[in-house]
C-alpha positions in Angstrom: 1.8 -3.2 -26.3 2.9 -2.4 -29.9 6.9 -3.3 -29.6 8.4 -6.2 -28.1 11.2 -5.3 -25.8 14.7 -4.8 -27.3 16.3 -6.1 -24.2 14.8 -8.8 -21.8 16.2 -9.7 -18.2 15.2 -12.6 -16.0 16.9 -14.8 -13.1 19.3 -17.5 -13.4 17.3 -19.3 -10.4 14.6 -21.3 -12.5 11.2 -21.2 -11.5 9.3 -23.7 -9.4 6.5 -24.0 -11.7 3.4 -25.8 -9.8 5.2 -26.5 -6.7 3.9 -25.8 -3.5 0.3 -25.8 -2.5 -2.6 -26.5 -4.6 -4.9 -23.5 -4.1 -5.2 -21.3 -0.7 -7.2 -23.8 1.7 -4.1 -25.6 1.1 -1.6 -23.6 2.5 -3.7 -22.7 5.3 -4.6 -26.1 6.5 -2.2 -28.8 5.1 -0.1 -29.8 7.9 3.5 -29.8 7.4 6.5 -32.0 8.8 7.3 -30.5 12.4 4.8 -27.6 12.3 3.6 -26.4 15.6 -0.3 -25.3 15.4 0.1 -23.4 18.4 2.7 -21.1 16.7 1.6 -17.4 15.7 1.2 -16.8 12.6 -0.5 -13.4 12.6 1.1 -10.7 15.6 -1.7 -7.8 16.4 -3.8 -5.7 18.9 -7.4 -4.6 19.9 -7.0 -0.6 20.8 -4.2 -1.3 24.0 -5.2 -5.0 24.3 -2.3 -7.1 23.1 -4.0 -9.7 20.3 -2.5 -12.8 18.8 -3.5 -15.3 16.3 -1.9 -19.2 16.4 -2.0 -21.2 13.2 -4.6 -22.8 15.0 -6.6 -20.4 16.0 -6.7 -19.6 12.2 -8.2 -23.0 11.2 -10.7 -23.2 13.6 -11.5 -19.2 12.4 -11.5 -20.0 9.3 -14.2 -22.8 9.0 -16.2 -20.7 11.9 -16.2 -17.8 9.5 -16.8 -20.0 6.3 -20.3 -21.7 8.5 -21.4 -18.0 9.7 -21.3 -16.8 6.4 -22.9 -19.9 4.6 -26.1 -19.5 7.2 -26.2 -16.0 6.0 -26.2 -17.2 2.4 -23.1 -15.6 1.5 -22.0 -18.4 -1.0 -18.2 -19.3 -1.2 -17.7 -18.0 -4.8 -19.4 -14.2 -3.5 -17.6 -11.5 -3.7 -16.9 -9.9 0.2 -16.0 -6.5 0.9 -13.4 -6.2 3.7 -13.6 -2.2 5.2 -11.0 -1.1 7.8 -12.7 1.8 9.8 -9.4 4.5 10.1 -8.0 3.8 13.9 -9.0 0.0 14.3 -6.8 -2.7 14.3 -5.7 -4.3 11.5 -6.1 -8.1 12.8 -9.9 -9.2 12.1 -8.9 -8.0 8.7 -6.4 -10.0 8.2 -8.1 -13.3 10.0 -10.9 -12.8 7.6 -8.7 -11.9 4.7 -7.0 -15.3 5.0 -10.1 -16.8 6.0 -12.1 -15.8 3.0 -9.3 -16.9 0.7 -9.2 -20.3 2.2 -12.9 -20.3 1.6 -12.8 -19.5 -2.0 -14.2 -16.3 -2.3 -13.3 -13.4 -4.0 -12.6 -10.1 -1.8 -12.4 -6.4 -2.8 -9.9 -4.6 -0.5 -10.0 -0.9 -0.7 -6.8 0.7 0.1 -8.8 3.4 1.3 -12.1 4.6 1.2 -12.9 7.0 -1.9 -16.8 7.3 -0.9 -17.7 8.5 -4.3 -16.2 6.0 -5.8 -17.5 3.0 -3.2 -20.5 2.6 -4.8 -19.3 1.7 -8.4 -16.6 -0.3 -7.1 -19.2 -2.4 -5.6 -21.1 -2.9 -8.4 -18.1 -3.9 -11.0 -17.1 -5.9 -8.2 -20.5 -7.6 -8.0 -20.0 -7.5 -4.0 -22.6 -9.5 -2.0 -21.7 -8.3 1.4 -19.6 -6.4 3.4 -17.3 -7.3 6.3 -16.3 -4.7 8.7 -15.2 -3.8 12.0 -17.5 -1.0 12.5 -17.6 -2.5 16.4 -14.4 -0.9 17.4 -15.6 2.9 16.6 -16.0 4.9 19.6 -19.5 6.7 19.8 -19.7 10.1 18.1 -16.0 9.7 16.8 -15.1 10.8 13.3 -15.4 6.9 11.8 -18.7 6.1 13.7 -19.6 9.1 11.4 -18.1 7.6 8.2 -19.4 4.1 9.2 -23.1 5.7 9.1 -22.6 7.1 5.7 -21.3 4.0 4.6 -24.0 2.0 6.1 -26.4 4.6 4.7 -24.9 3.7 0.9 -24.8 -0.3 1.4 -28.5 0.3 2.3 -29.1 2.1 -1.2 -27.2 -0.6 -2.7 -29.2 -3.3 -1.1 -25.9 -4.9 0.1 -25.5 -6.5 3.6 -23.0 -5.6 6.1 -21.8 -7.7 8.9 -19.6 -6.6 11.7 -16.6 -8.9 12.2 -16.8 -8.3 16.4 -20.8 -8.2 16.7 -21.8 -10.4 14.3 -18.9 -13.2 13.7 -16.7 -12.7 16.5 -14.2 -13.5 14.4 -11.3 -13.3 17.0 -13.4 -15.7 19.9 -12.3 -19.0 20.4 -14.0 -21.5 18.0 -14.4 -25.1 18.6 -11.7 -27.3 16.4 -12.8 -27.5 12.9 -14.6 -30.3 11.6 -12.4 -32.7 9.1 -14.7 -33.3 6.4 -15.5 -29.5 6.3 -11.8 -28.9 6.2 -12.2 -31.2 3.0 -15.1 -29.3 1.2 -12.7 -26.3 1.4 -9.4 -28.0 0.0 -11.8 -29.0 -2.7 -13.6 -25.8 -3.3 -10.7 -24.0 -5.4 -8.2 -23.9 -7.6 -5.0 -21.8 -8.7 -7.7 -20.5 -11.2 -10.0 -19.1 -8.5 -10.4 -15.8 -8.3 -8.8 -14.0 -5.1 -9.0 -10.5 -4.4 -9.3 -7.2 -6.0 -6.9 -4.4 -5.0 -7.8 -0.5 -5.7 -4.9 1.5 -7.4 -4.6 5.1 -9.2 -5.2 4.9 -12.8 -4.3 7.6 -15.0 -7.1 9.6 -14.6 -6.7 9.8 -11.1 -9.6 7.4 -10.6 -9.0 4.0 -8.6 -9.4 1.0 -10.4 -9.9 -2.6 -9.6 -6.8 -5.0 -10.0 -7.9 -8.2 -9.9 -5.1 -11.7 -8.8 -6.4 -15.5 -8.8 -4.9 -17.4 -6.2 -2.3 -19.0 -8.0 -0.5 -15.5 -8.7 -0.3 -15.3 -4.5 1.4 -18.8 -4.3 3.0 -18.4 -7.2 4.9 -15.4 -5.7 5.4 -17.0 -2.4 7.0 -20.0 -4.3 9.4 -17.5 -6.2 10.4 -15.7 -3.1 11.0 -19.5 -1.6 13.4 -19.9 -5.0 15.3 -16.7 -4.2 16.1 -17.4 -1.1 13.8 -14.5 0.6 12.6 -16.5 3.0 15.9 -17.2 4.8 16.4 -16.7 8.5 19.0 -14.2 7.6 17.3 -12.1 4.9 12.8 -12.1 5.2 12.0 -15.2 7.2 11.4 -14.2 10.4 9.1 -12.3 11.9 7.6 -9.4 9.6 6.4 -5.9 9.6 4.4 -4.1 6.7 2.4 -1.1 7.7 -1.1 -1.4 5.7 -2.4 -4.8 4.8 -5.0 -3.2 2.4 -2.5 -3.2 -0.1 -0.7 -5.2 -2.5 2.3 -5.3 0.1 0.7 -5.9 3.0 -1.2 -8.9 1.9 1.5 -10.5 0.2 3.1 -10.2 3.4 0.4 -11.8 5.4 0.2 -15.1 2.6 3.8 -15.4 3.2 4.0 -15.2 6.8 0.9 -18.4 6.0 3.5 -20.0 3.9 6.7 -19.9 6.3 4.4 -20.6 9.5 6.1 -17.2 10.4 4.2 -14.3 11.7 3.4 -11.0 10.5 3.2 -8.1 12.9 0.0 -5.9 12.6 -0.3 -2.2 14.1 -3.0 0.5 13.6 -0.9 2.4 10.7 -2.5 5.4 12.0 -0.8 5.4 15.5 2.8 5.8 14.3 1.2 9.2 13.6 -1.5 9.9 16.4 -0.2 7.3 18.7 3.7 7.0 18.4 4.6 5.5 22.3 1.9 3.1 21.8 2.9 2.3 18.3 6.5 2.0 19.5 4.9 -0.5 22.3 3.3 -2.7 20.2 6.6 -3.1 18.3 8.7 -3.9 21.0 6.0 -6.9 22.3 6.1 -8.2 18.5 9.7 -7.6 17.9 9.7 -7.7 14.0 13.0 -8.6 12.8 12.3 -7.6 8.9 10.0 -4.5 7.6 9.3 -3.9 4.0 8.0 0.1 3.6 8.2 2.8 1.7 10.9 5.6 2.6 8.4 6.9 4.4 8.2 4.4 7.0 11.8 4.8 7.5 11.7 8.3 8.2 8.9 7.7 10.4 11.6 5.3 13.1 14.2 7.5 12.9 12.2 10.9 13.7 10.8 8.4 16.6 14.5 7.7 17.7 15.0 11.1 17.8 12.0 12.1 19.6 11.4 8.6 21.8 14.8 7.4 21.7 14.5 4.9 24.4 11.2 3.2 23.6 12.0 3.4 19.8 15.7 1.2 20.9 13.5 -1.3 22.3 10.7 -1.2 19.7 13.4 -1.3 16.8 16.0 -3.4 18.3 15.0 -6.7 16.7 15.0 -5.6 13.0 17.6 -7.0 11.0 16.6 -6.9 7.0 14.7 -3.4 6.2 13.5 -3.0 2.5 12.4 0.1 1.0 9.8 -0.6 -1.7 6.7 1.5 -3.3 8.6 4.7 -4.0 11.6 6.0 -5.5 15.3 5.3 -3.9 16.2 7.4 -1.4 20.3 7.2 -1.0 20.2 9.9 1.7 17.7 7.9 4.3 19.8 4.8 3.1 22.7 6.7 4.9 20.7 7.8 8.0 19.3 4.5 8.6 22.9 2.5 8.2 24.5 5.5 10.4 21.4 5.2 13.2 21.1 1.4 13.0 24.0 0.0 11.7 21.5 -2.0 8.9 21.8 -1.8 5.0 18.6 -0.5 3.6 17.8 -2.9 1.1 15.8 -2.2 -2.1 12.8 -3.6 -4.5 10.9 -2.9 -7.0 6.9 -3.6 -7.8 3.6 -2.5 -8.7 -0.2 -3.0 -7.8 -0.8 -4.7 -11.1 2.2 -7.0 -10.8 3.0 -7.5 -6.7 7.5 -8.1 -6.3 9.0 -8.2 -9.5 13.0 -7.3 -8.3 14.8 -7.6 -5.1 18.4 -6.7 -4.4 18.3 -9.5 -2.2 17.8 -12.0 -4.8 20.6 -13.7 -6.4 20.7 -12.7 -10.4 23.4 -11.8 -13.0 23.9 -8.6 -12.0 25.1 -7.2 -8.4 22.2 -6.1 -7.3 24.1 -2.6 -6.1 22.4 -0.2 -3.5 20.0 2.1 -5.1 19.4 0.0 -7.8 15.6 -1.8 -8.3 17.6 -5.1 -7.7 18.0 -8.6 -9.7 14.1 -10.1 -11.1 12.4 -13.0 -8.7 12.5 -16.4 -10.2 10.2 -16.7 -13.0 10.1 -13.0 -13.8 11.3 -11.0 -16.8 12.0 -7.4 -16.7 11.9 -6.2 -20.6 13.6 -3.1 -22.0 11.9 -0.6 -24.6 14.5 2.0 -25.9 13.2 5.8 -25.1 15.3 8.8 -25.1 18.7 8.5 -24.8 20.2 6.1 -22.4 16.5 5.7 -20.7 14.3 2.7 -21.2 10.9 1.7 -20.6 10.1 -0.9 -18.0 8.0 -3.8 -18.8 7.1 -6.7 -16.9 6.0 -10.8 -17.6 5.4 -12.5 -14.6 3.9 -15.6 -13.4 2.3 -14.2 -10.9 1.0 -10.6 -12.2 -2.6 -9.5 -12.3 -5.6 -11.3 -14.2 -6.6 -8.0 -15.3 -8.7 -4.8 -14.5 -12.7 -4.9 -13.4 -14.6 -2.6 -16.1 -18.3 -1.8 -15.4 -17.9 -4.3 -18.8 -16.1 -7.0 -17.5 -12.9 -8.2 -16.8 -10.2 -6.7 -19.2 -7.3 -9.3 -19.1 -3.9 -8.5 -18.2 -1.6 -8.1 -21.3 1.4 -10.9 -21.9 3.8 -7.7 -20.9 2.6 -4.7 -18.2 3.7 -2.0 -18.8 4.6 -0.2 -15.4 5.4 3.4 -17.2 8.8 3.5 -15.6 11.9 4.9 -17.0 15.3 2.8 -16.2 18.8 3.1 -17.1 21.2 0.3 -17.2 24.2 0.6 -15.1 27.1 -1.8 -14.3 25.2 -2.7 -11.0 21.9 -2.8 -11.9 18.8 -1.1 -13.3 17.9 2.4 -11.9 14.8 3.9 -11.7 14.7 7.3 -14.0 11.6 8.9 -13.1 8.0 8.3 -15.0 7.2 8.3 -18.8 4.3 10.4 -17.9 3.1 12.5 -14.9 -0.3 10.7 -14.3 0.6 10.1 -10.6 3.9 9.3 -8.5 4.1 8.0 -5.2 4.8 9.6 -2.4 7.2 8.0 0.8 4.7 5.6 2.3 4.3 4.1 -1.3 0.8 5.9 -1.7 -0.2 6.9 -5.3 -0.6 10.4 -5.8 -2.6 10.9 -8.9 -2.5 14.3 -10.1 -5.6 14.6 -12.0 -7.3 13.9 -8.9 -5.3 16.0 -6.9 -5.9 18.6 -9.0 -9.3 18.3 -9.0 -9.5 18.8 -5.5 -8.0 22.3 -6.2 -9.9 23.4 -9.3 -11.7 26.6 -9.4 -9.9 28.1 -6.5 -10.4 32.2 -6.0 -8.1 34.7 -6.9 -4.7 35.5 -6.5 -4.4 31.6 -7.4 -3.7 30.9 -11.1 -2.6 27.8 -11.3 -0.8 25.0 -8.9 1.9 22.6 -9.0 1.8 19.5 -7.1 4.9 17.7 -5.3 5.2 14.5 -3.4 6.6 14.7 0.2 9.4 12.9 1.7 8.6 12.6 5.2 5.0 13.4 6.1 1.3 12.4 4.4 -0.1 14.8 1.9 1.5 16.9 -1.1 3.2 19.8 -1.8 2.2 22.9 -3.4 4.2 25.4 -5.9 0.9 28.0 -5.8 1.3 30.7 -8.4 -0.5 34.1 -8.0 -1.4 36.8 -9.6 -0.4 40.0 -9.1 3.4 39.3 -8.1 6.2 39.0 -10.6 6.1 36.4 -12.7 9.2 34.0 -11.8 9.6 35.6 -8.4 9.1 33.9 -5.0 6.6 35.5 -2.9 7.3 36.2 0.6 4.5 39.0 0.9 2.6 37.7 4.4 -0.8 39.3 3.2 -0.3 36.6 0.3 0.3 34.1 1.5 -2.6 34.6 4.6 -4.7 35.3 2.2 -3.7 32.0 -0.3 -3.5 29.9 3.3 -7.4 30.6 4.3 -8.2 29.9 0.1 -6.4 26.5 0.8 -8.2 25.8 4.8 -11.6 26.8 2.9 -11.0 24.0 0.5 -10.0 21.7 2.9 -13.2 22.4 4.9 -15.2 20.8 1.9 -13.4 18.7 0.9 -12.9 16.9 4.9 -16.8 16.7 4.2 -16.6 14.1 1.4 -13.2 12.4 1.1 -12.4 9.6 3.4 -9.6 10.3 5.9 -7.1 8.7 4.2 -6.9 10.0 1.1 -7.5 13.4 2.9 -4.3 12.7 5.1 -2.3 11.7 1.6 -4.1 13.7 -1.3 -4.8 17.4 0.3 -1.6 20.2 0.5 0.6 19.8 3.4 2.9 22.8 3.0 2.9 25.6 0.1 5.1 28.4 -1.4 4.0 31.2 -3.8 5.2 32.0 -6.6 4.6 34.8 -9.2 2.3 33.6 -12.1 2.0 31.9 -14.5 4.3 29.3 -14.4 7.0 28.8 -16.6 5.8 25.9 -19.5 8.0 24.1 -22.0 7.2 23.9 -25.6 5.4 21.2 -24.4 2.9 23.0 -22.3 4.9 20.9 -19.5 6.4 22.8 -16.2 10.0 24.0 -16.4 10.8 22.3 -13.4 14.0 23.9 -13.7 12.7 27.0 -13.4 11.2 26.0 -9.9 14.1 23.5 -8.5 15.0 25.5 -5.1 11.3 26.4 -4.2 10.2 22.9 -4.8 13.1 21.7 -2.7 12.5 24.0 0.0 8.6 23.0 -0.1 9.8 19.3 -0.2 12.2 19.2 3.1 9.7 18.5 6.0 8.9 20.2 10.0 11.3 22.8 8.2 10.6 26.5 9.2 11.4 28.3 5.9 10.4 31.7 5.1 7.8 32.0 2.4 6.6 28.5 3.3 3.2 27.8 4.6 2.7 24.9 6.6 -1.2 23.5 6.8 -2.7 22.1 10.3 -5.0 19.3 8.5 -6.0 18.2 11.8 -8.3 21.0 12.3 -10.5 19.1 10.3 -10.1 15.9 12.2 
């Protein structure tokens, strides 16, 4: 960064520098005043089967997992691979997420599955193996299909892959763990150690590799202990975030380690495929806080409208609900306090930098609905001036990112990050302005949505298309289109139906190919959802940029969601499925 920030804001709650645990194997196995080992810590399921983990049953995993993998000569400063298969449960991950951290090693978590990309990621990441639970993916399905490419590339990369059912029964009872091998592990690691590497858009639309050491996770679980977080009242009871492969989601599962407090786990796919088991699942866990994008939040209240008595059973516990990952939305903040009678609550953070802001934390300002909330202890949000009233976000942290894994090396995090964000400053609080640039923005689950990648996707595409505009979605997975067409006025919607049929089996003929190579999820988040026409070429600024003015109602229109609207195409992705 070439300026220092004209304006720097931090929390009046000082830090607790140092305190708390010494490295991971700590926290996992220290034993604390009163603590009851047969408490769960981690909330899940196995396809129907209801599926908990105790604090103990953790311990005894965890040194069962750390002997399994030293008679496979895995080492305990490898790097591991942890792969979720779409539709599998989410609970071996997290066992052998913890379990590996405790242990020392260092673990690259994809949020999802770019196959062309797997291979590189494992070799910057230096992976030595991968962990997987390939076991729960039925015969013929579409992810015993990915799960034999992917075997099919570890086998070109000469890298060894172990199921987490067949081969380390990870979730089977394990005998109680040896002391002095409880010992080796406290010893094996420090807050220096390196911890896990999370995948995140870049600006050119390719992931890259975010790399935290383990002091950044206890660091931020310390801070959130500072702020008060961790209150019965606010986040310490049960919790709920909906993909663990993600900066979110294991933060979540460390803390629910660090309050003894469990962390409820559901297949994120079933709240789509699956809603009235979903909705099951919630009511045995009975969450009472969920940090989510908008998304998430849409998701429960289109269940209440659609399951409304299972999703009053499933939902009836929550007390504290968060919305993080994606811009404010004031009108769900409305439909959620008028369904629920609960306050949506905000934050604010990124990959590269986990919670930075809260506006459940304490701070000098008031923290006001719709605002990215007061900084965590320790934290300082600094201000560069940009246009106007706007300013550019940058971060310091105590517990941000080491850095970025290069084919090179590591490239260390700088003193500031900056997050590309555009605030304004308000008597309440700081307010999120949009992006400095448009290299990506994320849609309502708090997925990135890089457009050079998206765009890619589309490139080339037959005539009448001339060019495409992408938009985030509210309410559903995948992205909106703005197509604009030849042969139609230029400016003017098109509401022509041999046009739009004609643009609609251009756009299923894409998909087609591109089901073939990209990995379900980023095909559910990254491929067009729903799509107007519009006459070519778009209108451009002096800039070259879109006049989104120009386009305001159409994009609108495209944006609102399960709307019938004429001149709007909606796309059945699951014919691909």
């Amino acid at each position: 960064m070439s300026k220092a920030p004209d304006a720097v804001l931090s929390s009046p709650v000082p830090f607790p520098a140092g305190a708390g645990p010494a490295n991971l194997a700590e926290l996992v196995f220290a034993p604390r005043p009163g603590e009851d080992p047969s408490s769960q810590v981690l909330l899940g399921h196995l396809g129907k089967t209801a599926t908990d983990v105790s604090l103990a049953d953790l311990r005894r995993g965890a040194v069962s997992l750390a002997g399994k993998l030293s008679a496979l000569g895995i080492g305990p400063k490898d790097t591991v691979a942890l792969i979720r298969l779409p539709r599998t449960s989410e609970l071996p991950i997290a066992l052998a997420a913890a379990a590996l951290g405790a242990r020392g090693n260092r673990t690259l978590l994809p949020m999802y599955l770019e196959l062309d990309a797997l291979g590189t990621w494992l070799e910057t990441s230096d992976v030595r193996a991968v962990l997987w639970n390939v076991g729960e993916a039925a015969v013929g399905s579409r992810e015993a299909r990915l799960a034999a490419d992917l075997a099919a590339l570890l086998r070109e990369r000469r890298v060894g892959a172990w199921c987490l059912h067949r081969d380390l029964a990870v979730l089977d009872p394990a005998p109680d763990p040896d002391p002095g091998l409880v010992a080796s592990l406290r010893d094996g690691a420090g807050r220096e150690t390196e911890c896990v590497i999370f995948t995140t858009s870049g600006s050119s639309g390719r992931s890259k590799l975010v790399l935290y050491r383990q002091g950044a996770i206890l660091a931020s679980a310390a801070s959130w202990q500072a702020a008060g977080l961790f209150d019965s009242a606010r986040m310490g009871g049960r919790g709920m975030s909906l993909l663990l492969a993600h900066s979110m989601g294991l933060r979540a599962m460390w803390n629910a380690i660090w309050t003894r407090r469990p962390l409820c786990l559901v297949t994120p796919e079933w709240f789509e495929e699956n809603p009235e088991g979903a909705l099951g699942q919630m009511a045995r866990m009975a969450p009472e806080h969920v940090l989510g994008g908008p998304a998430v939040y849409r998701t429960f209240l289109a269940l209440s409208r659609f399951f409304p008595e299972a999703a009053k059973e499933a939902l009836g516990s929550i007390r504290t609900v968060i919305s993080s990952g994606a811009p404010w939305d004031e009108e769900l903040a409305q439909a959620i306090e008028a369904a629920t009678g609960l306050a949506l609550h905000g934050a604010f953070g990124t990959t590269e930098t986990m919670q930075v802001a809260s506006t459940l934390a304490p701070g000098i300002s008031p923290a006001a609905r719709g605002t990215l909330g007061n900084p965590l202890p320790g934290v300082e949000l600094g201000l560069v001036r940009d246009e106007g009233e706007l300013h550019r976000l940058l971060v310091r942290s105590p517990f941000g990112c080491a850095g970025t894994l290069e084919p090179s090396g590591l490239v260390p995090a700088a003193q500031w990050f900056e997050t590309g964000d555009l605030v304004r400053r308000t008597p309440g609080g700081l307010v999120h302005a949009g992006r400095a640039a448009t290299d990506f923005v994320k849609d309502g689950f708090g997925v990135k949505i890089p457009y050079a990648r998206v765009a890619g996707f589309y490139a080339g595409l037959a005539d009448p298309v001339e060019s495409i505009e992408f938009l985030p979605l509210r309410e559903q997975p995948g992205v909106g289109a703005i197509v604009f067409v030849r042969g139609a006025a230029a400016g003017e919607r098109v509401f022509d139906a041999e046009i739009l049929a004609l643009v609609e089996r251009i756009l299923y003929g894409r998909h087609a190919e591109l089901r073939e190579r990209v990995e379900e999820f980023e095909f559910r988040h990254l491929t067009i959802a729903r799509f107007a026409c519009v006459g070519g070429p778009a209108p451009r600024t002096a800039k070259g940029t879109l006049r989104r003015d120009a386009v305001a109602d159409v994009a609108d229109t495209v944006r609102t969601p399960y709307v019938e609207a004429a001149g709007v195409v909606s796309l059945d992705r699951t014919r691909f499925a």
